[in-house]
N, C-alpha and C positions, 0 to 999 in steps of 0.2 A: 568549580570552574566550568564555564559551557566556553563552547568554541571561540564565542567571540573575544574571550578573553584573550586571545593568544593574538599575536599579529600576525600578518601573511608567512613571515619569514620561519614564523617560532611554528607555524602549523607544516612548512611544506618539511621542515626539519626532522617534526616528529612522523612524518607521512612515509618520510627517504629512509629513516632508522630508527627501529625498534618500534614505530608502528603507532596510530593515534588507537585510545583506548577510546570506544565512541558508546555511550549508554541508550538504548533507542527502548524506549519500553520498558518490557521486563527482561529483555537481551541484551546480551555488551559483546561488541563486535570489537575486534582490532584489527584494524583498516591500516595498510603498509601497499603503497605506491610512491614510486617517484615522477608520475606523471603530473606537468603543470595544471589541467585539464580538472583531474580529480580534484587538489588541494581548493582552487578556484569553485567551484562547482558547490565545496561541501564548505565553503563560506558561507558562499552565497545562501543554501538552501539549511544548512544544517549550524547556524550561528547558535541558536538558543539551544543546542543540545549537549546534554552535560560530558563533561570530558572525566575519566575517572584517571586512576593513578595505577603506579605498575603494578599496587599491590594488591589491586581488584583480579579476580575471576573473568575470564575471559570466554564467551558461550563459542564467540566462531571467529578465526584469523582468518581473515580475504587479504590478499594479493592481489592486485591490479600490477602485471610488468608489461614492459617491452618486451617486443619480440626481439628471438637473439639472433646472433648471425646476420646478416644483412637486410634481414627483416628493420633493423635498427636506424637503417639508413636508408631504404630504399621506399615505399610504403611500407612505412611503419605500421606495428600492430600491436596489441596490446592483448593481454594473456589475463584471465583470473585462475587464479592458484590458490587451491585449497588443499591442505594435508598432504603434499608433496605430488599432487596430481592435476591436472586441467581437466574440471569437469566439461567445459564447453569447449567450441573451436574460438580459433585466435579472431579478433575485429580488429580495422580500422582503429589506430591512436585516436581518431578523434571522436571515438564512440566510447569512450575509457568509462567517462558516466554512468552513459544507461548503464553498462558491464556491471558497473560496480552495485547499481540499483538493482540488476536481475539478480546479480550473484548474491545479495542479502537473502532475496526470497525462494532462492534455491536453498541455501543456510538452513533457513525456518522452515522454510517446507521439504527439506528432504531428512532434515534429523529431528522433530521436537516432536514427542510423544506424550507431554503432561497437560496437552488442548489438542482439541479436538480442531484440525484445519479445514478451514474452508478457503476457496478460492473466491473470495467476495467480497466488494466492500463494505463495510461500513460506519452507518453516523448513527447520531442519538441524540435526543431532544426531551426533555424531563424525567432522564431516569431509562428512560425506555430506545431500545437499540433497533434499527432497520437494519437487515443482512440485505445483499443484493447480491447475488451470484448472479453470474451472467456472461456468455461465451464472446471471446475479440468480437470486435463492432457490433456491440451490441447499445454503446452508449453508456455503459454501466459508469466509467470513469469522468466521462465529462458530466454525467446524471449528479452522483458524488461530489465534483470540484464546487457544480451549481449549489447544490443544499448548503455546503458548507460555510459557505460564501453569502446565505440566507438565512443564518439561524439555526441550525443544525452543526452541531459539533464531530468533527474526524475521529471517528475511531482508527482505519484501516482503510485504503485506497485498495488493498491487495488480498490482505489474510485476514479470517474471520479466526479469533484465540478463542476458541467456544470452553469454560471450562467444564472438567468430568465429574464436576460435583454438584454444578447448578446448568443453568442456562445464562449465567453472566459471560458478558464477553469484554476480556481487556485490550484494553486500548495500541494500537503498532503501527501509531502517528508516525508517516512517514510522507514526504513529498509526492503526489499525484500524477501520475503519469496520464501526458495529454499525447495524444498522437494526430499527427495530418490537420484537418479543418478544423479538431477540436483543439490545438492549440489557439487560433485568431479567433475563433468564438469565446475563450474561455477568457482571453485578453480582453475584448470588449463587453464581456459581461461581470469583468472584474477589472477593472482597468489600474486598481490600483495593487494587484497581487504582483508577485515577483517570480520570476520566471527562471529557470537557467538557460544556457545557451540552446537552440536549436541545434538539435542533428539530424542531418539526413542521411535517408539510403542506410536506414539501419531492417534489420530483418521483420519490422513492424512499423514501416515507413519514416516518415519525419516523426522524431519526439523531442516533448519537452517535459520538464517537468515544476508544479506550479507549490510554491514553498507553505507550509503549514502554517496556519495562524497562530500568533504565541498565545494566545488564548485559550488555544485547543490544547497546545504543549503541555500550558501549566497544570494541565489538567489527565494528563499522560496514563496517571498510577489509578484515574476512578475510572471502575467498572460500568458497566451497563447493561440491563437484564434486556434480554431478548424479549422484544412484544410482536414485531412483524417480520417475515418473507416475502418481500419483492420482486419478482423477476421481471427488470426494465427491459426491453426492447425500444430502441429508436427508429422511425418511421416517417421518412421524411413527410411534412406536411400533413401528419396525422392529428386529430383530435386525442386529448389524454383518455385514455378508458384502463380502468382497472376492472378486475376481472377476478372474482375468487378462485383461486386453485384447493384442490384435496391436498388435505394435510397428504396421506397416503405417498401423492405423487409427487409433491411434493419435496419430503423425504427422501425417494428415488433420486430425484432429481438433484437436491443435495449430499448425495451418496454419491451420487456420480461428480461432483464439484471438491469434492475433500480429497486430501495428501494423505490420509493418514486413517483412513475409518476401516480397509480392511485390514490393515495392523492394528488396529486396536480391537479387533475383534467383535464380543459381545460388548462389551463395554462402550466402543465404540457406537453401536446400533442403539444401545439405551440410552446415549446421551443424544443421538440425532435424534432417536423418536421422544425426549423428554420438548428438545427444543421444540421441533414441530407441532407437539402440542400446549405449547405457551404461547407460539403466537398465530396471528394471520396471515393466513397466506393466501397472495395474489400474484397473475400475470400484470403488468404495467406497460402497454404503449404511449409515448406521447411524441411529441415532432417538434415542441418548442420547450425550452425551460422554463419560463416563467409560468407556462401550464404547469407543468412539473411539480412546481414548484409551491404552487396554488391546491395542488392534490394532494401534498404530503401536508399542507397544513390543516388540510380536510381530516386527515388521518389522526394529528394529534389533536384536534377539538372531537372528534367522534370518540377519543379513547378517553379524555378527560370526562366528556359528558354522562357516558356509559360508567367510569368511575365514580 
């Protein structure tokens, strides 16, 4: 069964009691809100995702509630609850979404120790995986939305699953988060994606977020070996220039972007330094997408040719 199976009424049901079992990847979340907002949202965006049964394993329960007390009535708020505790401060009801979008990647990035986390996204084109670490406004996500949207298949808008036995990275297809001017550019450079509702005046300005292609979905469980490191930067009105970086630095620099590499220790550093020396590593400015766009296909005919 994936979402869409269910009707509005049978999803907000299992949303209000006892919790929808939602399969995302290699994780299964049990997601429990009664909020209209969320039920709506994860129609929209999360139709083709499989719904399991009570008798599956569950990795993380997320709560999305109301605020209580006259929070319920007055500006309302909206609480994510994990393990009998509110990791964040309360939001805005009408932010219930994004909430529930962060609160997955707090999930994976504050508890999963069997990958290696990176904060980055990535896609992958013949096998071969582009990571893109890159700090707020850097473009890294609308960079992302564009590839995908060209030929390049979604791994990860968010989390890089690096595994500790290779340099494969699995897939944690999840809807894209556009923020400010890169939502109506992502609209008119895809005009026919699907979008969820705007919100404003959240802690990372207006977001939206732009729904995954079921092409990408079906394709959720294959891995993809690491061949490059990107670090995009956006610039407005710049020319695209890619730029070698040292592995060395690299590394650093992907040390400094992971959840999880000083808990992991030594183990941790041998799988950053295995990755970094499997693939290429570059800085990346460009100021249009379809440059962008033009450069990463430079990337996989130079890779195939040399192969």
């Amino acid at each position: 069964m994936i979402v869409a199976d269910l009707t509005p009424d049978a999803l907000r049901d299992r949303l209000s009691n006892g919790g929808l079992l939602l399969k995302i990847g290699p994780f299964s979340f049990e997601l429990i809100s009664p909020l209209p907002q969320v039920a709506e949202a994860l129609m929209c965006l999360y139709a083709d995702y499989p719904v399991l049964d009570d008798s599956q394993f569950v990795d993380y329960s997320i709560t999305i509630a109301r605020g209580a007390g006259w929070r319920r009535w007055f500006r309302r708020q909206a609480i994510f609850k994990f393990d009998g505790f509110e990791p964040f401060v309360p939001l805005p009801e009408n932010h219930a979404f994004p909430l529930l979008e962060w609160a997955m990647n707090w999930c994976v990035s504050m508890h999963t120790y069997h990958y290696l986390l990176l904060h980055s996204a990535v896609i992958e084109r013949e096998g071969c995986a582009v990571i893109m670490p890159a700090p707020p406004g850097s473009g890294k996500s609308t960079l992302c939305a564009g590839l995908v949207n060209r030929g390049w298949r979604l791994l990860s808008d968010e989390l890089a699953l690096v595994s500790l036995n290779d340099v494969s990275i699995t897939p944690f297809g999840r809807p894209i988060s556009l923020k400010n001017q890169s939502i109506d550019i992502m609209r008119r450079y895809v005009p026919q994606a699907v979008f969820s509702q705007v919100v404003h005046d959240t802690s990372k300005g207006t977001v939206s977020h732009m729904k995954v292609r079921p092409e990408h979905l079906a394709r959720i469980a294959e891995t993809a070996q690491a061949r490059w490191v990107i670090f995009p930067k956006y610039v407005a009105g710049a020319a695209p220039r890619l730029t070698e970086r040292s592995r060395a630095d690299s590394l650093l620099e992907l040390g400094r972007n992971s959840f999880n590499y000083l808990i992991l220790g030594k183990q941790g550093f041998d799988v950053l330094a295995n990755l970094v020396e499997a693939c290429d590593c570059y800085d990346f400015e460009y100021g249009q997408l379809d440059d962008a766009v033009a450069m990463f296909e430079k990337l996989v005919t130079r890779r195939f040719c040399e192969a």
